[in-house]
C-alpha positions as CSV (number, residue, x, y, z in Angstrom):
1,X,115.1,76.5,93.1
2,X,111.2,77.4,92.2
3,X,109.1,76.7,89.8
4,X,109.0,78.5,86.7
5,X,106.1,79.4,84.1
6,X,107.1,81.2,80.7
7,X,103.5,82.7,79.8
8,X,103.4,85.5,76.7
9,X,103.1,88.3,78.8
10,X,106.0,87.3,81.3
11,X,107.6,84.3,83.5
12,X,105.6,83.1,86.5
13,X,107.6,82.6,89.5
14,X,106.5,79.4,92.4
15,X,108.1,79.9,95.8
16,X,108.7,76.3,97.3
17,X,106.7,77.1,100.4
18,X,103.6,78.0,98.2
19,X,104.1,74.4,97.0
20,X,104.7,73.0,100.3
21,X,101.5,74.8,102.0
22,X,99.0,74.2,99.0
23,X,100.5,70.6,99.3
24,X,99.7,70.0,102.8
25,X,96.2,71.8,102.8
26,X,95.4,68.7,100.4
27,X,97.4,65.9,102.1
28,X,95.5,66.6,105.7
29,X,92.0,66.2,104.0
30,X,92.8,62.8,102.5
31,X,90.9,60.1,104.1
32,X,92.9,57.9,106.9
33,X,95.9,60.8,107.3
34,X,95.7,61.8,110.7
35,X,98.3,64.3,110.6
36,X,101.9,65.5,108.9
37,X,104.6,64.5,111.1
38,X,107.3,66.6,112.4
39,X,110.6,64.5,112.4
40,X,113.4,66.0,114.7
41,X,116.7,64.9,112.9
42,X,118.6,66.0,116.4
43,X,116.4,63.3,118.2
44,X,114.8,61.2,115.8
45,X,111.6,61.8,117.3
46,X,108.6,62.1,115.2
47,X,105.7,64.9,117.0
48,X,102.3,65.0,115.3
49,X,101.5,68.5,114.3
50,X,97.5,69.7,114.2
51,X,95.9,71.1,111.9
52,X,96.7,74.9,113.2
53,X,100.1,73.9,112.4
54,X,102.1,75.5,109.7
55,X,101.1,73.1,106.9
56,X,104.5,72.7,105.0
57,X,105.9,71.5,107.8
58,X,106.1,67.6,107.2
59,X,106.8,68.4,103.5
60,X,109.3,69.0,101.3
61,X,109.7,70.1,98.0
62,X,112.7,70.1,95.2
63,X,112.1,71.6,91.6
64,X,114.1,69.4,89.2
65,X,116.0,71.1,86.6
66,X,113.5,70.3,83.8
67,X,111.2,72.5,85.5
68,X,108.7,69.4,87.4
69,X,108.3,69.1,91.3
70,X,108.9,66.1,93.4
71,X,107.5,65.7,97.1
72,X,108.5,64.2,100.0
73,X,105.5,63.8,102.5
74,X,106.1,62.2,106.3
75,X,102.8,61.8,107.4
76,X,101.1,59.5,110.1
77,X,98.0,57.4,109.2
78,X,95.0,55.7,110.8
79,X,95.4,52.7,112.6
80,X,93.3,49.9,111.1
81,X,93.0,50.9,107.7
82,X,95.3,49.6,104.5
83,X,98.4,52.3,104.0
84,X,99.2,51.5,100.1
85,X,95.4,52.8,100.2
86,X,96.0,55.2,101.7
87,X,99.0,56.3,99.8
88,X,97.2,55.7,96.8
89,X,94.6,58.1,97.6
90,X,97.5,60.5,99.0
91,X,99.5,60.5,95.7
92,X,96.0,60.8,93.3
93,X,94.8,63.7,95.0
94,X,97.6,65.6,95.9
95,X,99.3,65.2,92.1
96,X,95.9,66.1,90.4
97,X,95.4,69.1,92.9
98,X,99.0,70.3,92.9
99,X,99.4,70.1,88.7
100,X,95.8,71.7,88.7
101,X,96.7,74.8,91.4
102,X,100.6,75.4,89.7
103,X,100.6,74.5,86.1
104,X,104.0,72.5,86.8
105,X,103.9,68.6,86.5
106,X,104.6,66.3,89.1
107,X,107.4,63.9,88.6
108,X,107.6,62.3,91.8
109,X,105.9,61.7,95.6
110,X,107.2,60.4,98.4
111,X,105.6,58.9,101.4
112,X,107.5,58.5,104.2
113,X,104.3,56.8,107.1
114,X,106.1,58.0,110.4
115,X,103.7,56.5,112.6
116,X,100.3,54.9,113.4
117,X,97.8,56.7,115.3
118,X,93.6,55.5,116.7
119,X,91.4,58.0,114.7
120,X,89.2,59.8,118.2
């Protein structure tokens, strides 16, 4: 499903992977992320992906029927610093820039830490 936006003129049309992309743009600049995380469902192995990395990957995204987005996010975080901090800072900035950059309201985030990394 995407999102939808009824405006005057005409309806406004959100493909999930514009979501998805904007999404992780924002998630990889929050402070103690190191990375989204890949997870192979065949394997059940987790594989950091960089930066260069096709940024929705890590993410996904579900429309509900009254027209708000939930995220899930599988991410991998700094060793040594708190994770609900850094899932707090996660959630605050990706909801504020994700409502700001769509117009659609965020019902729900997910954060799924996959793994602990040293920052280099």
């Amino acid at each position: 499903m995407k999102g939808c936006i009824d405006s005057g003129l005409g309806r406004i049309v959100i493909d999930t992977d514009v979501i998805a992309t904007y999404a992780g743009s924002v998630a990889v600049e929050c402070f103690g992320i190191v990375g989204m995380a890949a997870v192979s469902m065949k394997d059940g192995l987790v594989k950091l992906l960089s930066r260069g990395d096709n940024l929705k990957h890590g993410i996904s995204v579900r429309i509900t029927d009254d027209n708000k987005i939930c995220l899930d996010f599988h991410v991998i975080v700094a060793y040594g610093l708190n994770i609900a901090t850094i899932a707090d800072n996660l959630i605050s900035n990706v909801k504020y820039n994700v409502e700001e950059f769509t117009g659609l309201e965020i019902e729900k985030i997910n954060i799924f830490v996959e793994g602990v990394r040293a920052i280099d």
